[in-house]
C-alpha positions in Angstrom: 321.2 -99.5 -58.0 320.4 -97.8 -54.3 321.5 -93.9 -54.2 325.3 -94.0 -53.7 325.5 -90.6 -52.3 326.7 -91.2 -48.0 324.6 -90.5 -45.4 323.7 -87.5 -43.7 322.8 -86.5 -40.4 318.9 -85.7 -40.9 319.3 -82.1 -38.9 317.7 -78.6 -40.4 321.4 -77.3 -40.1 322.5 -80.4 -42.6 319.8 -80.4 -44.7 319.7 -76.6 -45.0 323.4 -76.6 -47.0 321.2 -79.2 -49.8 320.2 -77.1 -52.8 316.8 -76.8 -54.6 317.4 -78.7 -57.3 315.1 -81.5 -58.4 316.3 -84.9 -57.6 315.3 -87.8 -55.4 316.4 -88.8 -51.9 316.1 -91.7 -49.0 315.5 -91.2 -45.3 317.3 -93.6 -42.7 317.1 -95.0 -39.3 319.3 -95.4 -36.6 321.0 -98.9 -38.7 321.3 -96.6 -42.1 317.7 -98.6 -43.2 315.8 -97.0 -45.8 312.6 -96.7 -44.4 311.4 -93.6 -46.8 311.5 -93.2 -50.8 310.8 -89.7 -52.1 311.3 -87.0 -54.8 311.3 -83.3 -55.2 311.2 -80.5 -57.7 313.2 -78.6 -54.7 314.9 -81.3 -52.4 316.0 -78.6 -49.6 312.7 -77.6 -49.4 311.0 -80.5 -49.2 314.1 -82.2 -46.4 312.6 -79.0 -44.5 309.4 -79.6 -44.8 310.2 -83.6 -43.4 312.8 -82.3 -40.7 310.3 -79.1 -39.1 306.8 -81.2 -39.5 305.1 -83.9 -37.0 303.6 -85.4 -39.7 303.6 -88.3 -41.1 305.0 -89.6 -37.1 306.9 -92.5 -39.0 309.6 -90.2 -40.6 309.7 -87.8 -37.8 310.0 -90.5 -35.3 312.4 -93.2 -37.4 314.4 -90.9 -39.7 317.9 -90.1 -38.4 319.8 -90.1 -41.7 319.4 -89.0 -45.3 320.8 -89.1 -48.3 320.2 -87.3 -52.0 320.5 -87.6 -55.6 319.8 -85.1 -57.9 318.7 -85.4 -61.4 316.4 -84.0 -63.7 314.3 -87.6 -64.1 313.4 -87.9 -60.3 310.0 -89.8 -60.7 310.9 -92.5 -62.9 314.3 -92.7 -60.8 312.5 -92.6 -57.2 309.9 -95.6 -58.9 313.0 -97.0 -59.8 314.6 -97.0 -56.3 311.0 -98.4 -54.7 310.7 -101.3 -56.9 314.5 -102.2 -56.2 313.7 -101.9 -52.5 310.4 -103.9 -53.1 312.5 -106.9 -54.9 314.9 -106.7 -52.2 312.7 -106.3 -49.0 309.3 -107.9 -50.4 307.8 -105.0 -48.8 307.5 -101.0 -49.3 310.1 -98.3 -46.9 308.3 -98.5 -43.6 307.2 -95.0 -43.9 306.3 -94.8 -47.8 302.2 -94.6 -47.6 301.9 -94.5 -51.3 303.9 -95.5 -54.2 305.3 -93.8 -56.5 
């Protein structure tokens, strides 16, 4: 099941009201696509690190949206979310390099 939480605008002022808490999150384009699976021991920090950094140039040029989940069991819940998305899309998020 995809992350129910609703989207977000993916802005530092947005993302700065998150809390560091571990859990694991999806970035969006324009369309509200997932195009970016990841996880985090401190989710605001790490939606920082995405929103204030050039790199990788796919999320900071695709990703307009996000949205979060948080939970204790982020890994196996983000390998979770990226096989889902693999079954559905018979390929990975456009931006995910690795997997999980």
């Amino acid at each position: 099941m995809p992350i129910l939480a609703p989207w977000k605008l993916f802005i530092d002022l947005i993302v700065d009201l998150e809390t560091d808490q571990p859990g694991v999150y999806e970035l969006g384009n324009r369309e509200s696509q997932v195009i970016y699976i990841g996880s985090s021991g401190q989710i605001r920090t790490r939606l920082l690190e995405h929103v204030k950094t050039y790199r990788p140039a796919c999320i900071k040029t695709n990703a307009v949206v996000y949205r979060v989940e948080y939970r204790a069991n982020r890994m196996a819940r983000e390998r979770e979310l990226y096989d889902e998305f693999l079954s559905v899309n018979r390929r990975a998020p456009r931006c995910n390099d690795t997997t999980p």
